[in-house]
C-alpha positions as CSV (number, residue, x, y, z in Angstrom):
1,X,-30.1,5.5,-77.5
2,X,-27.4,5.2,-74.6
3,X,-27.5,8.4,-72.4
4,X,-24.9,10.8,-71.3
5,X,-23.9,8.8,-68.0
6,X,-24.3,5.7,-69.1
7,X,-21.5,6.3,-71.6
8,X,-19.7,8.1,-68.7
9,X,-19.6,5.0,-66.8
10,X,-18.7,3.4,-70.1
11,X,-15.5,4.9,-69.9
12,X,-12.5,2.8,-69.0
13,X,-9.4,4.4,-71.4
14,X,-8.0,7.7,-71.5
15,X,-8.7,7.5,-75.2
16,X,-11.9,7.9,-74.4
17,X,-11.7,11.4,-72.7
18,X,-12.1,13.4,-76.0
19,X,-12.3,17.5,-76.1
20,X,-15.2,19.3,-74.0
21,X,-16.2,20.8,-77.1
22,X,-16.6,17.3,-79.4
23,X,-18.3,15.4,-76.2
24,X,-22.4,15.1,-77.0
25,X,-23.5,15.8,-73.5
26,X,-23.0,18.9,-71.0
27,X,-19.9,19.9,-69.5
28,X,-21.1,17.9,-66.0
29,X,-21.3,14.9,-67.6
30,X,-17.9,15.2,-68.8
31,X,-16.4,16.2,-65.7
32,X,-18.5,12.6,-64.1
33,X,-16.6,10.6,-66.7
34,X,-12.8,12.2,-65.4
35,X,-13.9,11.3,-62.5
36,X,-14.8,7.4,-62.9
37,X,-11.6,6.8,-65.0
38,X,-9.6,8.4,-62.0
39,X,-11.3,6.4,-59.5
40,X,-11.0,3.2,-61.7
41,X,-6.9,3.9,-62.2
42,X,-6.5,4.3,-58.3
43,X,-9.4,2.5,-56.8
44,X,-7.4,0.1,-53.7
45,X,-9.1,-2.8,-52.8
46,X,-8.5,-2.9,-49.1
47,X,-9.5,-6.4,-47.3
48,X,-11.6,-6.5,-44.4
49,X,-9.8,-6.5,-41.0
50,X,-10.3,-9.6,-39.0
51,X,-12.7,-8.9,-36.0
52,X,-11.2,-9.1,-33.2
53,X,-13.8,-10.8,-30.3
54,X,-14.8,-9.2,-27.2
55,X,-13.6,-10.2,-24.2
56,X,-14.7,-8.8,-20.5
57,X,-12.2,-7.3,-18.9
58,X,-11.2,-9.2,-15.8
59,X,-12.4,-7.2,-12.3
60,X,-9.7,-6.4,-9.6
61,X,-11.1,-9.1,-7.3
62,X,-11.0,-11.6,-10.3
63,X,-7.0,-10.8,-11.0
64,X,-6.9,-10.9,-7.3
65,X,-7.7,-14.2,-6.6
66,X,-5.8,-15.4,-9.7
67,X,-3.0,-14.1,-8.0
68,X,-3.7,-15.6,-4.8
69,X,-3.9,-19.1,-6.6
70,X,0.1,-18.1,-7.7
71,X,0.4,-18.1,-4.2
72,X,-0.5,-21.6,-3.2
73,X,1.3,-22.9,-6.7
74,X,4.7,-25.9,-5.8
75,X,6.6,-23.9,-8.6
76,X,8.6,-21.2,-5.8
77,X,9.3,-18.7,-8.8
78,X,5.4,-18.6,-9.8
79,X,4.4,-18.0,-6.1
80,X,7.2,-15.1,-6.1
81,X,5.6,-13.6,-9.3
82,X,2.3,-14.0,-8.0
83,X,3.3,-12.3,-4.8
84,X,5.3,-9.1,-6.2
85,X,2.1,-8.6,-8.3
86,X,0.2,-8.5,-5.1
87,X,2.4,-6.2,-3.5
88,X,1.8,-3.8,-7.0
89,X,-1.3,-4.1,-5.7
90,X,-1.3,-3.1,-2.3
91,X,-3.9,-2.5,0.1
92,X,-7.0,-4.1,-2.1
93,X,-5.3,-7.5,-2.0
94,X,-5.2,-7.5,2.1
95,X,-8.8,-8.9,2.4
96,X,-8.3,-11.7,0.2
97,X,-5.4,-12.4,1.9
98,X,-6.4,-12.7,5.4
99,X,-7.6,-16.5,4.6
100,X,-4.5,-17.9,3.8
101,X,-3.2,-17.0,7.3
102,X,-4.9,-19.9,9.0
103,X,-3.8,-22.5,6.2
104,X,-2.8,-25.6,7.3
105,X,0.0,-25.1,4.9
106,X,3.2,-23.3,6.5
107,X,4.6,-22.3,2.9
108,X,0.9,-20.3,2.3
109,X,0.9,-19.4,5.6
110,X,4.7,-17.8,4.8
111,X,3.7,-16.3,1.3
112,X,0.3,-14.6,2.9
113,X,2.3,-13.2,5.8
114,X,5.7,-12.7,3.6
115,X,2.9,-10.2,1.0
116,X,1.4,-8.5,4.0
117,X,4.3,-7.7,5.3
118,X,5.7,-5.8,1.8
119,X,2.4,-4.6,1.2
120,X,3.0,-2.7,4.7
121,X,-0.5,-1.2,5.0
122,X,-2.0,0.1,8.2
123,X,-5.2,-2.9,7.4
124,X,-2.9,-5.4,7.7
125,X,-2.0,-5.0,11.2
126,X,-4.3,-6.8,12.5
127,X,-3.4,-10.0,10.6
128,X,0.3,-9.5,11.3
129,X,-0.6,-9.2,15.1
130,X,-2.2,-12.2,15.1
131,X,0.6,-14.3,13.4
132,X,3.4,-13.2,15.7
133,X,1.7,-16.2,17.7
134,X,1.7,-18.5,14.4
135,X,3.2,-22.1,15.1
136,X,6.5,-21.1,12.8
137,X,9.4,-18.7,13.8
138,X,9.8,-17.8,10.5
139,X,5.7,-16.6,10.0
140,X,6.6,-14.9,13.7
141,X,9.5,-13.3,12.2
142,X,7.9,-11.9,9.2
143,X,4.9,-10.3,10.8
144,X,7.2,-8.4,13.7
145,X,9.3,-7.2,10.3
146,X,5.8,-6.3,8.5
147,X,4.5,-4.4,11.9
148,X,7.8,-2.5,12.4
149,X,7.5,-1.4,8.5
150,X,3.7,-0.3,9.0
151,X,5.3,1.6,11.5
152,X,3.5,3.7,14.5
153,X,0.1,2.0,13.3
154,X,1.6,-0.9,15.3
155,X,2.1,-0.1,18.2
156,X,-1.8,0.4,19.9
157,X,-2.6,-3.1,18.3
158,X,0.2,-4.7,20.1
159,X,-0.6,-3.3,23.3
160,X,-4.0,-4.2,23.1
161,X,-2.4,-7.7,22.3
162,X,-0.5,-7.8,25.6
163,X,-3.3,-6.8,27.3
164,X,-5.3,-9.5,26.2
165,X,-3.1,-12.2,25.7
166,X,0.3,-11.3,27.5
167,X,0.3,-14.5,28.8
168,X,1.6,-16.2,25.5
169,X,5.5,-16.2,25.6
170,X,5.8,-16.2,21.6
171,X,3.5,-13.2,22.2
172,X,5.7,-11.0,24.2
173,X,8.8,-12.4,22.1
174,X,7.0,-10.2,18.6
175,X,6.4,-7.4,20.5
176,X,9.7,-7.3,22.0
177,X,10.6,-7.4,18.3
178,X,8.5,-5.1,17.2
179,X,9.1,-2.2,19.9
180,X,12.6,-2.5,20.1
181,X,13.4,-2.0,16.3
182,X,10.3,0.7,16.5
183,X,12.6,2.6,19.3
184,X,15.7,2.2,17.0
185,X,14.0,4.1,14.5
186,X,13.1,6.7,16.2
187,X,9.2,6.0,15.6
188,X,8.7,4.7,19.4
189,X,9.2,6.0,22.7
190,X,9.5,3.8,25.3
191,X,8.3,6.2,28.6
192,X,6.9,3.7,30.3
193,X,10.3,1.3,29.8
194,X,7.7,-1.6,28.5
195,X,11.0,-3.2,27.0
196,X,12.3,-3.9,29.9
197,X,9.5,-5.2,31.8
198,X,9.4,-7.9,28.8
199,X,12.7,-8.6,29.0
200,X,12.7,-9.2,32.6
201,X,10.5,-12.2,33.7
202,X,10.0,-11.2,37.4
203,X,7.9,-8.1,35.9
204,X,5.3,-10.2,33.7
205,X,2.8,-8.2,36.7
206,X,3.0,-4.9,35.3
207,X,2.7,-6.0,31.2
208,X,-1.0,-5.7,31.2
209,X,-1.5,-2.2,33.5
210,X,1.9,-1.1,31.2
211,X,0.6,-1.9,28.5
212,X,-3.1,-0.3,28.9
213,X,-1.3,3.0,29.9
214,X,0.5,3.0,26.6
215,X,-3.0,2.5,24.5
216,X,-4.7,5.2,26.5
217,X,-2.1,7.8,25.4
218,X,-2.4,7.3,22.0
């Protein structure tokens, strides 16, 4: 004898959903088998999405250093790519950077300074101090532009510079640089008239005390 829900799940035409009142089973059963014949009528087979596998994300150090790479690439419109992204990045790129500085390279040398320089972060002052005594002008001439965007962070570095180093002509030549275009801004204030001792050779003997007394006040 075939039961109530077996004949329910039977069911696969509407001809076969007769009157309450002539079906041999209760009313739930009857209400079971409305319910398979809708579910067969709109039952969507759906296909299984394709899995998608996991990747680990890269860390900032990892797209970093990718970057970086861009920078030391022959193809000039990958190392400009590679070095706006860097600038996106700002101030967690300057330690990565300061290797380049010292490549034996003068294009690196250029795109390392060249980022540091847009980047314009108090960190990189050090770094940019150091290259206004780099073997090209136009490394020299990008750090002086990098130190006079950084701004008044600048100018106690580059007198501890001439302190320690006023010897070096190319030296006094980027500071010169640097403090003059600081004073046309507005951001420096030459009291001590430290421009015009380097600008006049026959005052090289008060750079260093000159310089010191600038430091101090700061």
């Amino acid at each position: 004898m075939v039961s109530g829900l077996e004949r329910v799940l039977a069911c696969t035409t509407r001809s076969d959903l007769t009157p309450i009142s002539r079906w041999p089973c209760d009313g739930i059963f009857y209400l079971m088998k409305i319910l398979v014949h809708c579910v067969k009528k709109s039952l969507v087979v759906m296909r299984p999405t394709t899995e998608v596998p996991y990747t680990k994300r890269p860390t900032m150090e990892n797209v970093i250093a990718s970057l970086i790479k861009g920078l030391l690439s022959d193809d000039g419109i990958e190392r400009q790519r590679a070095r706006l992204e860097l600038v996106k990045i700002g101030k967690p790129a300057i330690s990565l950077l300061i290797g380049l500085q010292y490549s034996r390279q003068q294009q690196v040398r250029w795109e390392a300074i060249k980022t540091l320089s847009q980047i314009a972060d108090p960190d990189a002052v050090p770094i940019l101090v150091n290259a206004l005594e780099n073997s090209n002008s136009d490394v020299r001439w990008l750090a002086a532009e990098g130190l006079v965007e950084i701004g008044k962070a600048s100018v106690s570095p580059v007198m501890e510079a001439l302190e320690e180093r006023g010897d070096s002509k190319i030296l006094r030549e980027g500071v010169h640089h640097v403090l003059k275009d600081l004073e046309r801004k507005g951001v420096f204030e030459d009291s001590h008239d430290i421009i015009g001792i380097l600008e006049d050779p026959s005052k090289q003997g008060l750079l260093r005390p000159t310089a010191e007394k600038i430091r101090s006040k700061k």
